[in-house]
N, CA, C and O atoms as a GROMACS GRO file, in nm:
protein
  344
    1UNK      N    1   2.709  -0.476   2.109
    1UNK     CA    2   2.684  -0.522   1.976
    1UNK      C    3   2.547  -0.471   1.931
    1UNK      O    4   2.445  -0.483   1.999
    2UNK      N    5   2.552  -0.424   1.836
    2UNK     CA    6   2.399  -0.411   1.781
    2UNK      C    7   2.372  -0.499   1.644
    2UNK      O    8   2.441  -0.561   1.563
    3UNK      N    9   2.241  -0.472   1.666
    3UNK     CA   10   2.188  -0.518   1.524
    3UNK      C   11   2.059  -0.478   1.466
    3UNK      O   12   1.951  -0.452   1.520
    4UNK      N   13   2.109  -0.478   1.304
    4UNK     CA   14   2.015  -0.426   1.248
    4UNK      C   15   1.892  -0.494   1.164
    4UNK      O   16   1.924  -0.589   1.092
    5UNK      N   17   1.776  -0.458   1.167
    5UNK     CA   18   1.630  -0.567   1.110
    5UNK      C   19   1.546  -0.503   1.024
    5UNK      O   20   1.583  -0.385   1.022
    6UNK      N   21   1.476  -0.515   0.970
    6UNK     CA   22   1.297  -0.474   0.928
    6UNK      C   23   1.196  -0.522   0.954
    6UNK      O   24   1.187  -0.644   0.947
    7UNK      N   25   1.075  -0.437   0.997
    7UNK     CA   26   1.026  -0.527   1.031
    7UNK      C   27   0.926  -0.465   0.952
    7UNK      O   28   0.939  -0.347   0.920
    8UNK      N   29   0.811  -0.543   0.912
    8UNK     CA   30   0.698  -0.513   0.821
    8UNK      C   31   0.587  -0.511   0.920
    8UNK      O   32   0.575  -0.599   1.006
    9UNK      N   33   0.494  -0.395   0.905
    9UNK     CA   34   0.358  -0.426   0.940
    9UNK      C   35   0.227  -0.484   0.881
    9UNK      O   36   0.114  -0.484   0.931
   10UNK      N   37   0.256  -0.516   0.801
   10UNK     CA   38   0.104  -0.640   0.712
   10UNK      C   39   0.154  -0.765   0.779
   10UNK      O   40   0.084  -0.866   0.768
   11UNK      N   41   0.267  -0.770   0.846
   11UNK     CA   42   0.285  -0.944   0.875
   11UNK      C   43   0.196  -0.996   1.014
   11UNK      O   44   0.200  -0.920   1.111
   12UNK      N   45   0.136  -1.092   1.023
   12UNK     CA   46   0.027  -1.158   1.095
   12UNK      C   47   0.149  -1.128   1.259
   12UNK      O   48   0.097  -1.092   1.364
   13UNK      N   49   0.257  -1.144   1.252
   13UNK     CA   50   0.271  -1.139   1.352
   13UNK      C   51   0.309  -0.963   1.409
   13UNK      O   52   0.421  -0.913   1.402
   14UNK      N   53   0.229  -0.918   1.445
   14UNK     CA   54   0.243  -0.763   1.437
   14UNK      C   55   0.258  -0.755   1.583
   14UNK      O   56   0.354  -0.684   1.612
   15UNK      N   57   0.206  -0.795   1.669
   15UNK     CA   58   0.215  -0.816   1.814
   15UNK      C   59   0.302  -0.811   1.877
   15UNK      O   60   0.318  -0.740   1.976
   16UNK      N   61   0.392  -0.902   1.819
   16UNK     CA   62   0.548  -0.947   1.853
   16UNK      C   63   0.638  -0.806   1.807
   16UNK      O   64   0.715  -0.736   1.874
   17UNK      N   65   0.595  -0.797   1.660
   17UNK     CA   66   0.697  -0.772   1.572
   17UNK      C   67   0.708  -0.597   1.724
   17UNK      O   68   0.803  -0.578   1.801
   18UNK      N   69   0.617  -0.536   1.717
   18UNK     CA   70   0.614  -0.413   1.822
   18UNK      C   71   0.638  -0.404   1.953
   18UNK      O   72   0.654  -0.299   2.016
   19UNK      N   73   0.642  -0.524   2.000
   19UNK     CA   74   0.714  -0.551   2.113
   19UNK      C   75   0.861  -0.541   2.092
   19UNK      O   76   0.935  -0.504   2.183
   20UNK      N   77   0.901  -0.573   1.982
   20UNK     CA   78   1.024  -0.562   1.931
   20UNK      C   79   1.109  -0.412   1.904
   20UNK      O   80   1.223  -0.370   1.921
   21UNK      N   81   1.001  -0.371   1.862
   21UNK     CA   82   1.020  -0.224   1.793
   21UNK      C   83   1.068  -0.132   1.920
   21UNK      O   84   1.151  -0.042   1.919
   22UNK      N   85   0.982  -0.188   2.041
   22UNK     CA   86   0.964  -0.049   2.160
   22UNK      C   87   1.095  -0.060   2.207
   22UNK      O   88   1.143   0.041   2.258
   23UNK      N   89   1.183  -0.194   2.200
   23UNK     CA   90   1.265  -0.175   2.287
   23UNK      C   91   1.402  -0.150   2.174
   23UNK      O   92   1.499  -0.217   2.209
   24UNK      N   93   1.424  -0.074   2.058
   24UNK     CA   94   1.499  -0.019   1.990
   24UNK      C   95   1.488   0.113   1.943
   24UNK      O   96   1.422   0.194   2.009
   25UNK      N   97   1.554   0.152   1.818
   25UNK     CA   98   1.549   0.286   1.772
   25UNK      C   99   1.526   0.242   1.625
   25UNK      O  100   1.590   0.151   1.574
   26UNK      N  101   1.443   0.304   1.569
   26UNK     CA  102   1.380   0.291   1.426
   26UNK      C  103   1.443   0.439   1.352
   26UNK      O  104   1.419   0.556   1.382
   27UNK      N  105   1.529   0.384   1.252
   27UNK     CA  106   1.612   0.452   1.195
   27UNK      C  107   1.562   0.459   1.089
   27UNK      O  108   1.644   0.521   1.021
   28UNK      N  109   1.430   0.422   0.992
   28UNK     CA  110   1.414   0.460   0.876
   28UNK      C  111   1.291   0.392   0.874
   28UNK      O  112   1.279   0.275   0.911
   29UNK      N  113   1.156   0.493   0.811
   29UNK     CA  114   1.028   0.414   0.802
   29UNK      C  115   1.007   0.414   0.592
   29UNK      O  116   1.052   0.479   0.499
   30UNK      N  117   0.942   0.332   0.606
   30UNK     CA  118   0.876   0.323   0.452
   30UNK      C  119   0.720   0.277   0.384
   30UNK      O  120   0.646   0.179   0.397
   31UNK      N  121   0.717   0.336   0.347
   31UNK     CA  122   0.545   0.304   0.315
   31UNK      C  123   0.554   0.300   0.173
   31UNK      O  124   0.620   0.382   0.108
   32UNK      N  125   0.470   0.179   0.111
   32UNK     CA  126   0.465   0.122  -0.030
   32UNK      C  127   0.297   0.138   0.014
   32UNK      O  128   0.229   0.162   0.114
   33UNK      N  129   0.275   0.101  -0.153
   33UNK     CA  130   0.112   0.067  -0.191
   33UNK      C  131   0.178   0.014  -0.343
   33UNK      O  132   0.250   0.072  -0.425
   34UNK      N  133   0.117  -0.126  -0.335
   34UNK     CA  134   0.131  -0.234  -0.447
   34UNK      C  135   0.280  -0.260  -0.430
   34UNK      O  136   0.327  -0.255  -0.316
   35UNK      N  137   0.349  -0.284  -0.522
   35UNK     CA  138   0.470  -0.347  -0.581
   35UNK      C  139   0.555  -0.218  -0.600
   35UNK      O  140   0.658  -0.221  -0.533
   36UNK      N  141   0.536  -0.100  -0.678
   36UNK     CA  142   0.605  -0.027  -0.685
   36UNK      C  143   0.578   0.128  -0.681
   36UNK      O  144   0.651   0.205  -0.743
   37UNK      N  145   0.474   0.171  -0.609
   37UNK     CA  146   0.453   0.291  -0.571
   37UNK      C  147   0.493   0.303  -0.427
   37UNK      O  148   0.462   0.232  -0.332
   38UNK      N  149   0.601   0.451  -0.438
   38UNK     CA  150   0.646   0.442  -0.311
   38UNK      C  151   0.550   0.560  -0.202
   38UNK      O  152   0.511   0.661  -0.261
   39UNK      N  153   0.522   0.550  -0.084
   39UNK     CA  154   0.437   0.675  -0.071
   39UNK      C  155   0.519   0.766   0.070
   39UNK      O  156   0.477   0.870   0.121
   40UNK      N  157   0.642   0.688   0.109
   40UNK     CA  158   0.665   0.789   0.220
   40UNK      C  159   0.839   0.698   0.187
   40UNK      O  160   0.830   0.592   0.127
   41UNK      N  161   0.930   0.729   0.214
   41UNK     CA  162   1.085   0.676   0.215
   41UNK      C  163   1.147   0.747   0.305
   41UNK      O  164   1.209   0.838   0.250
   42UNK      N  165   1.166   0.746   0.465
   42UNK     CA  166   1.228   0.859   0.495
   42UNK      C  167   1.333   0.794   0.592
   42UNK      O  168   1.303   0.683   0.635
   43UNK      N  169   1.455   0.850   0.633
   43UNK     CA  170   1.534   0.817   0.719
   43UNK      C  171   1.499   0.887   0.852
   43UNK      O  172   1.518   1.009   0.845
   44UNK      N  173   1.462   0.853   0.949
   44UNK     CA  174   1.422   0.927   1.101
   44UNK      C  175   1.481   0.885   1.216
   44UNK      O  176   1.506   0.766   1.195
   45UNK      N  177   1.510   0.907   1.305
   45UNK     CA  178   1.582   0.855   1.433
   45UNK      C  179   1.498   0.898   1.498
   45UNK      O  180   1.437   1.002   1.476
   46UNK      N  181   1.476   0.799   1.620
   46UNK     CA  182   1.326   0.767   1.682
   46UNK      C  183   1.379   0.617   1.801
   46UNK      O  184   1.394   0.496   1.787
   47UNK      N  185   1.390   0.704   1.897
   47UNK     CA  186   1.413   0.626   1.995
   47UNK      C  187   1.336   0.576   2.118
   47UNK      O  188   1.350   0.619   2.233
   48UNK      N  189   1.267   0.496   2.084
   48UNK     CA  190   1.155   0.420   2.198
   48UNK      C  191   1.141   0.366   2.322
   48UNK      O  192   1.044   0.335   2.391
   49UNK      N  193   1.257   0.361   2.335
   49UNK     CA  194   1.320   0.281   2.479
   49UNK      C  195   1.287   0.409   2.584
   49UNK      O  196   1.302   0.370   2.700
   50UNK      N  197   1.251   0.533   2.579
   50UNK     CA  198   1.230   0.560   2.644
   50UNK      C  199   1.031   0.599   2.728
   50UNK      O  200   0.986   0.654   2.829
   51UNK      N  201   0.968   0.517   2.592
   51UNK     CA  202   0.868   0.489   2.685
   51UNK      C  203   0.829   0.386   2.791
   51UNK      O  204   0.891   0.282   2.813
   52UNK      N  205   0.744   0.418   2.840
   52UNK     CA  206   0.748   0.342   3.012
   52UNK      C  207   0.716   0.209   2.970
   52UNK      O  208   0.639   0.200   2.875
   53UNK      N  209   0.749   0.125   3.012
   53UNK     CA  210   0.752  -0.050   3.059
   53UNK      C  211   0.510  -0.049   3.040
   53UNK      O  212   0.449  -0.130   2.971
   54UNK      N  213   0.446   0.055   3.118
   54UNK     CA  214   0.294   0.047   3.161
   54UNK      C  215   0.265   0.044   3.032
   54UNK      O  216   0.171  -0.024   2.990
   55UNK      N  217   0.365   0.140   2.929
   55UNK     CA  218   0.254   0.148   2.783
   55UNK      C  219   0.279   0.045   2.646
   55UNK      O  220   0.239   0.055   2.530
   56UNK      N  221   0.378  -0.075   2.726
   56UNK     CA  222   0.386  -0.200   2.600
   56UNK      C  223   0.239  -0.201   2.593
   56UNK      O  224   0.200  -0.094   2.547
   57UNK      N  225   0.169  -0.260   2.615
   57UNK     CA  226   0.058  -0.307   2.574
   57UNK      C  227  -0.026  -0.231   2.477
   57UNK      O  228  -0.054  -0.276   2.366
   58UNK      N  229  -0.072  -0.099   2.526
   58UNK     CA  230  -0.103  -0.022   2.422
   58UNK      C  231  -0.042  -0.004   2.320
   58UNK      O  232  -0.096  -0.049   2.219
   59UNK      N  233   0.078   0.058   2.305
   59UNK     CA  234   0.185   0.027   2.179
   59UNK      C  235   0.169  -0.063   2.099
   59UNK      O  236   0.149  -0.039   1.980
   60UNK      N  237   0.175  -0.210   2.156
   60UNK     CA  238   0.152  -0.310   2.093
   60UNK      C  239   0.046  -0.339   2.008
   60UNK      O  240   0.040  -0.427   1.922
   61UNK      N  241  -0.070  -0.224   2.051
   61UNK     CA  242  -0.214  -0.279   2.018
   61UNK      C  243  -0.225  -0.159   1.874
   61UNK      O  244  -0.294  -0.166   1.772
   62UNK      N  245  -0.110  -0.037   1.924
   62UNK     CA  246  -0.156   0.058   1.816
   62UNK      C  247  -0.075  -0.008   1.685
   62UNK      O  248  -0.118   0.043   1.582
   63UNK      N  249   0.017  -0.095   1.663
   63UNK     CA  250   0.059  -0.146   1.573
   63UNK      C  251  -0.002  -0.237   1.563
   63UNK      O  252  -0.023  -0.231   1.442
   64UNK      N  253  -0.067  -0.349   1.605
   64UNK     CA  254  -0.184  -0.445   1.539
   64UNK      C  255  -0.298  -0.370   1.472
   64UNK      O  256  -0.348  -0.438   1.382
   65UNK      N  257  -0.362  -0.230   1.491
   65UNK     CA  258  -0.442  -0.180   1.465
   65UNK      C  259  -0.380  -0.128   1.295
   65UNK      O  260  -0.442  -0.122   1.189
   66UNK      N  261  -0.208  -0.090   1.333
   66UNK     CA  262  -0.202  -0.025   1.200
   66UNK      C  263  -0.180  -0.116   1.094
   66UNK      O  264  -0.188  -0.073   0.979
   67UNK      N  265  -0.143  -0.273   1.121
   67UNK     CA  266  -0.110  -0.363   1.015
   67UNK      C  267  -0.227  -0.425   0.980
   67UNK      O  268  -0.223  -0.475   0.868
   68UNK      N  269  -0.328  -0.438   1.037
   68UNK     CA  270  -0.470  -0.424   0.994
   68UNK      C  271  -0.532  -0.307   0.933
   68UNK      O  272  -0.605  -0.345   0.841
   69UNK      N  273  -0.532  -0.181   0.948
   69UNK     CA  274  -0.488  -0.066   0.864
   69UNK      C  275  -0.454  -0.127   0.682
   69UNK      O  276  -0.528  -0.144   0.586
   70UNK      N  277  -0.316  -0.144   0.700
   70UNK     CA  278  -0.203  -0.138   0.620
   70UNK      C  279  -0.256  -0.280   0.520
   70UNK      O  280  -0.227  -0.291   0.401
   71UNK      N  281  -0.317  -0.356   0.579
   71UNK     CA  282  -0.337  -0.481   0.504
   71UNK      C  283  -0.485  -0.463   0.436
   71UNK      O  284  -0.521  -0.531   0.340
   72UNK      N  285  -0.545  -0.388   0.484
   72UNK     CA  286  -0.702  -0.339   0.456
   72UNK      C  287  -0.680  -0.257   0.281
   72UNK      O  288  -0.734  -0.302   0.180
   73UNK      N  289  -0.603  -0.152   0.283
   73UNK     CA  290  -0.544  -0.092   0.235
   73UNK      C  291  -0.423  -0.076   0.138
   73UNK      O  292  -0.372   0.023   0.085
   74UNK      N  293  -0.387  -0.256   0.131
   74UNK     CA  294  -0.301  -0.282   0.051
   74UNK      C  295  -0.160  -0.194   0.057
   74UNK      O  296  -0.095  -0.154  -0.040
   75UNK      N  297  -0.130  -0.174   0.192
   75UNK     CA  298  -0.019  -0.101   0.191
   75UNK      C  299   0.070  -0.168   0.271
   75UNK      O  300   0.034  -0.266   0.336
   76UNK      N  301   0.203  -0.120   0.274
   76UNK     CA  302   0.312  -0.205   0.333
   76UNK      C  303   0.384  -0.096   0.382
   76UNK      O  304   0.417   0.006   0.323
   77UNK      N  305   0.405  -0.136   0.514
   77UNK     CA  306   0.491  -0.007   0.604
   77UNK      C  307   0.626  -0.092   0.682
   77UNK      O  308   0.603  -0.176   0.769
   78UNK      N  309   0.763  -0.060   0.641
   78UNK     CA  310   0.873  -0.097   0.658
   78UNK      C  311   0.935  -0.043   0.745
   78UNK      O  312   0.977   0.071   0.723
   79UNK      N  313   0.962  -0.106   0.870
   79UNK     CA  314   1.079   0.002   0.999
   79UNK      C  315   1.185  -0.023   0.978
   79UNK      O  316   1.200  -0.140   1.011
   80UNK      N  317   1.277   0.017   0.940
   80UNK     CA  318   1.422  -0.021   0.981
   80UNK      C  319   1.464  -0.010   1.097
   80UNK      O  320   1.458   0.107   1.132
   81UNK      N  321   1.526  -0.112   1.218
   81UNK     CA  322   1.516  -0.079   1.332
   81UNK      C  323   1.666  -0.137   1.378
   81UNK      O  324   1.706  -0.239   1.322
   82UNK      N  325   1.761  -0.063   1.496
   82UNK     CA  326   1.850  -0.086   1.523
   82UNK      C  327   1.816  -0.169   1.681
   82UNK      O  328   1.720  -0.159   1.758
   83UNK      N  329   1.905  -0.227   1.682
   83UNK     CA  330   1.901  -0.204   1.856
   83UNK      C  331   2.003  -0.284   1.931
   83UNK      O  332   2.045  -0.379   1.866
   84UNK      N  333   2.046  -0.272   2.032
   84UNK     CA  334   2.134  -0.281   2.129
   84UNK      C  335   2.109  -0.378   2.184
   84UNK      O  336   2.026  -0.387   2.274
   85UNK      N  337   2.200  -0.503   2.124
   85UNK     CA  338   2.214  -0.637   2.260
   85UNK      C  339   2.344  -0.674   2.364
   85UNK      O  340   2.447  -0.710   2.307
   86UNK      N  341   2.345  -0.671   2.419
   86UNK     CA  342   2.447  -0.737   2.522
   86UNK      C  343   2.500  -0.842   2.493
   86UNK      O  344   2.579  -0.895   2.571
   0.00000   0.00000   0.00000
């Protein structure tokens, strides 16, 4: 079964949300600034599961870094992300 999500990076829980991310495939990123300027819309396939188990943590930390980024900056970055449950 799969299923499909978004996950936003300005949201406080960014930690989680990338822990989430590593262990799927992100099928479409998006980047806003304000309400209706769009600055990136793209469909990508991008499969994460195959980095190592040693580099959650870093991963984790480079997406807290970018939703602090993104929130600094008034921008909003959207994953579309699939992934595979049992």
């Amino acid at each position: 079964m799969s299923g499909k999500e978004t996950i936003e990076l300005t949201s406080k829980g960014a930690w989680r949300a990338m822990k989430k991310v590593k262990h799927s495939d992100i099928r479409h990123i998006r980047v806003t600034a304000g309400t209706d300027t769009t600055i990136l819309d793209s469909p990508i396939n991008l499969n994460l599961r195959i980095i190592p188990r040693v580099f959650t943590a870093p991963f984790q930390a480079i997406g807290l870094v970018t939703s602090i980024f993104a929130r600094m900056t008034r921008t909003k970055i959207s994953l579309s992300i699939q992934s595979d449950q049992d």
